[in-house]
C-alpha positions in Angstrom: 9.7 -27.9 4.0 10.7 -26.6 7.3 9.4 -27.9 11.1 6.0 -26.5 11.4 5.1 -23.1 11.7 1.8 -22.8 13.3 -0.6 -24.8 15.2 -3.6 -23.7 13.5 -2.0 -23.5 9.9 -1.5 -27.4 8.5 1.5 -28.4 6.7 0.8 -29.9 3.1 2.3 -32.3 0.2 2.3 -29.9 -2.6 0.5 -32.4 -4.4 -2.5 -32.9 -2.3 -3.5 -28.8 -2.6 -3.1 -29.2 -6.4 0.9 -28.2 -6.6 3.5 -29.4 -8.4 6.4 -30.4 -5.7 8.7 -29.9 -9.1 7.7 -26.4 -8.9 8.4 -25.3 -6.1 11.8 -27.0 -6.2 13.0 -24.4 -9.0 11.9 -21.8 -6.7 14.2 -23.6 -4.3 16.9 -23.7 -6.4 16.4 -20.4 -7.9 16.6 -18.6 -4.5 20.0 -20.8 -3.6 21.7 -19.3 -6.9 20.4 -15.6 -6.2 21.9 -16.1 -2.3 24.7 -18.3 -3.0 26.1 -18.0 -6.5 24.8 -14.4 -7.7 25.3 -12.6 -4.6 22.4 -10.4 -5.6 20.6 -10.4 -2.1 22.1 -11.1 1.5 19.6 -13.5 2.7 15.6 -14.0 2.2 12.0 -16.4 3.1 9.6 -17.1 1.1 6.3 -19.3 2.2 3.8 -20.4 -0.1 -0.1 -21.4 1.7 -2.5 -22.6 -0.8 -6.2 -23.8 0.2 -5.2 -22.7 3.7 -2.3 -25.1 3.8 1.4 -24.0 4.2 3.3 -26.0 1.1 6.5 -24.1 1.1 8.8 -22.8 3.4 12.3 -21.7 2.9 15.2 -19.5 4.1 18.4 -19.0 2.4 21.4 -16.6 3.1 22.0 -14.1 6.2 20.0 -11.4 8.2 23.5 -10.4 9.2 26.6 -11.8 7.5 29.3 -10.3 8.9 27.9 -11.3 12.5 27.3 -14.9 11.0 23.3 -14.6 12.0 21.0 -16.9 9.2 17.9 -16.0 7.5 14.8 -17.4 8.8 11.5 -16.9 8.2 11.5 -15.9 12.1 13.9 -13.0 11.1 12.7 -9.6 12.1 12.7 -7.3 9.2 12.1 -3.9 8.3 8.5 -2.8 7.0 8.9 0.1 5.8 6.2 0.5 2.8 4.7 -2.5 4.1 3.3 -0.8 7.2 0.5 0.3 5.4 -1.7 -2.5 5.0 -1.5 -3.6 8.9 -2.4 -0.2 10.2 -5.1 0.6 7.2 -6.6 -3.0 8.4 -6.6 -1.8 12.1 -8.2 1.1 11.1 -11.0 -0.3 9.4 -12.0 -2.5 12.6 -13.0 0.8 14.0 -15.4 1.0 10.4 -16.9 -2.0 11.2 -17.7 -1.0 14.8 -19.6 2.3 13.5 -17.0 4.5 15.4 -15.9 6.1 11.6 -17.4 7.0 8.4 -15.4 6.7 5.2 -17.1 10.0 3.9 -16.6 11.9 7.2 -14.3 15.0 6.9 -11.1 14.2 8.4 -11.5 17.9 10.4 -14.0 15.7 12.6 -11.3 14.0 14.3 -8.1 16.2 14.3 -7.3 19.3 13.1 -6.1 19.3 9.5 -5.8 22.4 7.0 -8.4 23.9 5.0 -6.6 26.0 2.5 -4.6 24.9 -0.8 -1.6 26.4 -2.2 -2.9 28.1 -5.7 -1.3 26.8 -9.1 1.6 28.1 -8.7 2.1 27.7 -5.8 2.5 31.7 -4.1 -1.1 31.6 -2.5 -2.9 30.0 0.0 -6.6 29.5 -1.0 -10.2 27.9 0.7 -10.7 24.9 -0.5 -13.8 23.9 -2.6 -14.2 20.6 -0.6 -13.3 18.9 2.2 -11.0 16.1 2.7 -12.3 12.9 4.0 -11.4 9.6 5.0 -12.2 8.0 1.7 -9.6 11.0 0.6 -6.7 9.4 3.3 -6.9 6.1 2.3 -6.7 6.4 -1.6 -4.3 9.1 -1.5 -5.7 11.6 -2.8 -6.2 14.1 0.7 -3.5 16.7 -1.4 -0.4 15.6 1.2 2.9 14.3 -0.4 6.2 13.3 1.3 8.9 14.6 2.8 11.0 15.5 -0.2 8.3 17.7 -1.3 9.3 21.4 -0.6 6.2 22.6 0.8 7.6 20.7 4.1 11.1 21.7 4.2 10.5 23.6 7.6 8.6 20.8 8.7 10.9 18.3 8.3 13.7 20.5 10.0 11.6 20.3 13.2 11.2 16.8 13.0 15.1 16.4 12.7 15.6 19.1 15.2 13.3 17.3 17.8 10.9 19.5 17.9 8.3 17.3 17.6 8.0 14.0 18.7 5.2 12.5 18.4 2.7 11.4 16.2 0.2 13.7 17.5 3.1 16.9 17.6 3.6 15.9 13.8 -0.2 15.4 12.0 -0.5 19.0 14.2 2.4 20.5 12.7 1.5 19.1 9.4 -2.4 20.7 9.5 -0.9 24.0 9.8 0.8 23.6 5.8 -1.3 23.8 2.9 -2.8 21.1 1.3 -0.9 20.9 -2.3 -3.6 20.5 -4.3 -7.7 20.0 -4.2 -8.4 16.5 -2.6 -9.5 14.3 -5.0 -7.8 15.7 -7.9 -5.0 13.4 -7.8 -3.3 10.1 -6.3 -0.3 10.8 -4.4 1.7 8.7 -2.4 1.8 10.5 0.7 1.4 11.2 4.2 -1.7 9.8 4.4 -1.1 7.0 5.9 0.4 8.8 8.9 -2.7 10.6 9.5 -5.1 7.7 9.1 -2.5 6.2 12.1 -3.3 9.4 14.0 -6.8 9.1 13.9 -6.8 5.4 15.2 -5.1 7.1 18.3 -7.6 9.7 18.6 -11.0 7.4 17.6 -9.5 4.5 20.4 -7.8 6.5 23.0 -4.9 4.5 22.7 -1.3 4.9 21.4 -1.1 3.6 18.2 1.2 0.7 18.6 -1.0 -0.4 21.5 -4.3 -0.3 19.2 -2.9 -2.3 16.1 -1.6 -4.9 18.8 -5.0 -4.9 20.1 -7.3 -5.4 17.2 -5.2 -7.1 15.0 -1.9 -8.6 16.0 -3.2 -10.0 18.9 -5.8 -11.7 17.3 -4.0 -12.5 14.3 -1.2 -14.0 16.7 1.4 -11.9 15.3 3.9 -12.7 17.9 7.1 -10.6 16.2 5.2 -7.8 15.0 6.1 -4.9 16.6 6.5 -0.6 16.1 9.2 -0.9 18.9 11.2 -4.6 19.1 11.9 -5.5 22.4 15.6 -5.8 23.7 15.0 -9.4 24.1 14.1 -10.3 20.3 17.0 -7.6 18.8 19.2 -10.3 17.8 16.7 -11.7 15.0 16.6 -8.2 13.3 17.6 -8.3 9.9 20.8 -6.2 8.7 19.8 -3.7 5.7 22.3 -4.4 2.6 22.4 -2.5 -0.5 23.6 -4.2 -4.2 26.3 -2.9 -6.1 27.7 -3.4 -9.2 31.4 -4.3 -9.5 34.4 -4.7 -12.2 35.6 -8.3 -12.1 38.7 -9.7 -14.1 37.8 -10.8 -17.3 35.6 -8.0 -17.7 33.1 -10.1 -15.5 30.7 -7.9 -13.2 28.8 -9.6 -10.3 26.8 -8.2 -7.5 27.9 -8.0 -4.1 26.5 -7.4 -1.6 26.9 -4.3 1.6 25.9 -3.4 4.9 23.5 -0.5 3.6 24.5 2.8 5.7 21.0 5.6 5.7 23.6 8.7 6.8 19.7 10.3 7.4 18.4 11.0 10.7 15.6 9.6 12.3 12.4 10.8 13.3 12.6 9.9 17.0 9.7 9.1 19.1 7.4 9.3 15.9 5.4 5.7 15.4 5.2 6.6 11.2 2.2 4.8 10.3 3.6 5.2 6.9 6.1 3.3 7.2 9.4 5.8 8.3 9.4 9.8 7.7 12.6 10.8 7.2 14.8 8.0 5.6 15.6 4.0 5.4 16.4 4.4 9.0 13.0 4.3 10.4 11.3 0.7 10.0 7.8 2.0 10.6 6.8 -1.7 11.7 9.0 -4.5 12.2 8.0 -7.9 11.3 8.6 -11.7 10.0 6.9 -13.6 6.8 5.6 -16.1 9.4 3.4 -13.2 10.8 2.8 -11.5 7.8 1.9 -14.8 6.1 -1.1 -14.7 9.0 -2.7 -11.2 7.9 -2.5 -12.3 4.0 -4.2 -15.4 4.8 -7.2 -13.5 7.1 -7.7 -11.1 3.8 -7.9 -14.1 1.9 -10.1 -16.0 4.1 -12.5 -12.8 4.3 -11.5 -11.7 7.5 -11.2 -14.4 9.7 -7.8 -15.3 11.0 -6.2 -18.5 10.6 -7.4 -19.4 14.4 -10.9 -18.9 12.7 -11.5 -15.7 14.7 -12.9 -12.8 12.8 -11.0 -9.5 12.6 -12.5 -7.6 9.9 -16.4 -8.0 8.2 -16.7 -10.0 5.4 -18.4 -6.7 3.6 -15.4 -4.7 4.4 -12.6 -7.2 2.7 -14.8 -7.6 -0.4 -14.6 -3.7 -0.7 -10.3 -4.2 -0.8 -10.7 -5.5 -3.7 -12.1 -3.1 -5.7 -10.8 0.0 -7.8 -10.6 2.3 -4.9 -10.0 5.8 -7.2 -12.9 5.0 -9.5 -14.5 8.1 -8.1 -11.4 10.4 -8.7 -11.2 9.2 -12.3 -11.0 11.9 -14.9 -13.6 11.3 -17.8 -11.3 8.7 -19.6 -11.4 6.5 -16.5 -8.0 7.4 -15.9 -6.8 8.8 -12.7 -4.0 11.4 -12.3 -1.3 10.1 -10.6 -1.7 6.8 -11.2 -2.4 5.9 -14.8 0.0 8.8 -15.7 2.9 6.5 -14.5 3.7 5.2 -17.8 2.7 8.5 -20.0 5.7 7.7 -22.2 5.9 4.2 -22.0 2.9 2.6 -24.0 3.8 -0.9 -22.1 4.1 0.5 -18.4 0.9 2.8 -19.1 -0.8 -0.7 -19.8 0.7 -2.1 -16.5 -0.9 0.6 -14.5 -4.4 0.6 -17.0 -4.3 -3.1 -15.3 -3.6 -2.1 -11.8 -5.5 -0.5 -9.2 -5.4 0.7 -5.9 -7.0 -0.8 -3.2 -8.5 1.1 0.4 -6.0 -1.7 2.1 -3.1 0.6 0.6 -2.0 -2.1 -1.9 -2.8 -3.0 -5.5 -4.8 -4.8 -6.8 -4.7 -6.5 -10.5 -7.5 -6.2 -12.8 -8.7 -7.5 -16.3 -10.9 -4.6 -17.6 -8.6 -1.4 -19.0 -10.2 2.3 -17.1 -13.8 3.0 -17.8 -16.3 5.9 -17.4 -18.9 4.4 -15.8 -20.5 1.5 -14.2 -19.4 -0.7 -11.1 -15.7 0.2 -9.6 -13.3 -2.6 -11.4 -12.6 -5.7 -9.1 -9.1 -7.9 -9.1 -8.9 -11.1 -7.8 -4.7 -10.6 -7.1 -3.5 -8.3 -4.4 0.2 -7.3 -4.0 2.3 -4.6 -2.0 5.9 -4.4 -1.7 7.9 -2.7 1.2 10.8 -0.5 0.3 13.8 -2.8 1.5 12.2 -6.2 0.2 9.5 -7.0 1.8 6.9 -8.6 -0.4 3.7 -10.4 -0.4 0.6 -11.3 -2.7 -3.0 -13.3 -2.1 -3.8 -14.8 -5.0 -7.5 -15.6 -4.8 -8.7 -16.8 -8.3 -5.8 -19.4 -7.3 -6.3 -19.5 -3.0 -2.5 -18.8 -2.5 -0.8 -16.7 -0.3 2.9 -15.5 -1.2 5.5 -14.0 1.3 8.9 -12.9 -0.1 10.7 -11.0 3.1 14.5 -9.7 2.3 16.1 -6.6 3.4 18.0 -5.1 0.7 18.4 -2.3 -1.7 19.4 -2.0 -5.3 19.3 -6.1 -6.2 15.6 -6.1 -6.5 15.5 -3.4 -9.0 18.7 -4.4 -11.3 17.7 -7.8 -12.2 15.6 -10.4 -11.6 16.0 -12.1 -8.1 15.1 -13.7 -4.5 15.0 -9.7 -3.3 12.3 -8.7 -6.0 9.3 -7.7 -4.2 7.0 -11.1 -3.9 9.5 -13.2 -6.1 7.7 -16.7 -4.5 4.3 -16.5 -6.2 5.7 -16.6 -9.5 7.2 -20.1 -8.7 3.6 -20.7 -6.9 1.6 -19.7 -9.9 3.6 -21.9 -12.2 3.6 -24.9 -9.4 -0.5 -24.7 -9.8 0.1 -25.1 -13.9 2.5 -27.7 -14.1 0.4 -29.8 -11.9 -2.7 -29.2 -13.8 -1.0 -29.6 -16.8 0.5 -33.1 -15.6 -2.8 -34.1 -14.5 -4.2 -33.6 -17.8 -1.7 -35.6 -19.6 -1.7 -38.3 -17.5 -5.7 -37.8 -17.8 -4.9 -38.2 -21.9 -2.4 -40.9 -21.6 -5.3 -43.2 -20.0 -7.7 -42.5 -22.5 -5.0 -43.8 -24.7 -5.8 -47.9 -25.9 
């Protein structure tokens, strides 16, 4: 266990929040081999909170090894992907003050287009419905992402310069036809980007200024930032990428590389998304101490470690459902999303027990698709940045999960520190070796 990390956020014996210390030593160990002996990730924290109590908390490795500078779980890593949820969950405070409707058309707060390319793509046609906010948030407004085509001469003005702003871009992207009928499939997209827009236009603030208002402030997310200031630059995390190479002996071993994005940047663009253009752009910057804080309000229902409340107890529950239950075709299946494993029988039953949530996460359920009845609700949430920035609430088990690394390529090859949320495994099985140990020393009393 580290020195402690918050004031409002008690430190714990695993033991006393029904943990097995044991446990979480392999998780210890585990990371040091990945770091230290593997080489399969650069550096990388994990912190474990069960019952509102922080159990675990470890650093191992570099944010920057060839300057010397350690891993902490105070490093200041790249989002990316992970920008999502924070600015989704700023969003929603403006839901629970009645200043948005989830139904509204999005055309009722900024321009976007009302036309749709045809099937094959040479037409532009009306669309039969409008997009709404509902349609943003499960991605399914017909946007994709940059590499899609359709905004080649988009994305030229955005290298170019030409725009430069959030506003400039959700304007330039309006004027492109939608890609298909919202609704008619998930697709992860721009979406995110707009929702970020709309925060500007609903507040009257910048964006970075509103998600600082209504939810890092509160939540007392001290290093979370779209822009890091000059004076913190020196806890930013290095971005490495893992490659394979020949050893003697025919031996191959990971090593690890200062990762290089050759792409430009989308300058002056806040990319509530979580980057446009490439690797370069961070979206948000943050650290698993502060991101540890936002997993632990959604798991408390809203209200932030401090006990102040930052999002309605109503609106959290709804995170937890099967967000594209109403896009479903008449299988129960979306396209898009349960389509992922169409030639894989056991990733189609990964996705058959996964579902997106309105935080821009997933959620994991029990129950396979269905035609009707109540939307499916999980009791596990997860969402994974691109560069290894992982976390999971756990609330069948009240455990919060924080994995934060910055690589590439690692993650992906093999089992490691760098995989996505790689510390509640270790948490999960902590919780059943010390029920399990309870209940045979339970047994070994009952014993004459």
């Amino acid at each position: 266990m580290t020195k402690r990390l918050w004031s409002d956020i008690q430190d714990a014996e695993p033991e006393s929040v029904g943990m097995s210390s044991a446990g979480l030593r392999r998780l210890r160990l585990a990371t040091r081999e990945d770091v230290y002996k593997k080489d399969t990730i650069a550096g990388v924290a994990h912190i474990i909170i069960r019952r509102g109590r922080c159990v675990f908390a470890q650093a191992a490795g570099w944010a920057d090894r060839e300057l010397g500078r350690r891993f902490s779980v105070r490093t200041i890593c790249h989002l990316h992907g992970a920008t999502k949820p924070l600015v989704v969950a700023a969003f929603l405070t403006l839901l629970d003050k009645g200043k948005i409707a989830l139904d509204a058309e999005v055309s009722a707060y900024l321009p976007f287009s009302e036309e749709v390319l045809s099937t094959r793509g040479k037409r532009r046609l009306p669309l039969k419905s409008k997009p709404t906010l509902r349609h943003l948030l499960t991605m399914t407004a017909g946007l994709e992402y940059s590499d899609s085509p359709a905004y080649e001469d988009l994305m030229n003005k955005v290298r170019g310069e030409e725009l430069c702003s959030l506003e400039d871009f959700c304007d330039a992207l309006a004027k492109v036809p939608l890609q298909r009928e919202p609704g008619g499939k998930h697709e992860y997209s721009f979406c995110t980007d707009i929702i970020g827009r709309i925060c500007e236009v609903v507040s009257g603030q910048p964006l970075d200024q509103f998600v600082h208002d209504v939810l890092l402030k509160p939540l007392q997310m001290e290093d979370t930032y779209f822009v890091v200031p000059r004076c913190k630059s020196r806890r930013i995390a290095a971005l490495y990428q893992c490659q394979t190479l020949s050893r003697p002996k025919g031996c191959r071993k990971h090593c690890m590389k200062r990762f290089v994005d050759a792409g430009p940047c989308a300058k002056g663009i806040k990319s509530a998304g979580g980057g446009i253009l490439s690797y370069e752009e961070p979206g948000m910057w943050s650290t698993a101490r502060d991101y540890a804080r936002f997993c632990q309000m959604i798991l408390n229902g809203g209200v932030a470690p401090g006990g102040r409340r930052v999002l309605r107890a109503a609106t959290v529950r709804m995170l937890w459902e099967d967000s594209l239950a109403p896009f479903a075709q008449p299988d129960g299946r979306v396209l898009g999303w349960n389509d992922f494993g169409e030639h894989d029988p056991e990733e189609a039953a990964f996705w058959d027990k996964h579902v997106w949530s309105l935080l821009n996460s997933t959620v994991e359920v029990k129950q396979n698709p269905r035609t009707s009845g109540l939307p499916r609700r999980g009791r596990t949430m997860w969402m994974f940045g691109g560069a290894g920035t992982g976390w999971a609430i756990d609330a069948s088990q009240d455990l919060v999960a924080v994995s934060f690394a910055q690589n590439f390529g690692g993650g992906f090859w093999e089992r490691s520190a760098g995989t996505g949320c790689y510390s509640l495994e270790f948490a999960r099985a902590a919780v059943s070796s010390s029920r399990h140990s309870k209940s045979v020393l339970k047994h070994k009393q009952k014993r004459p």
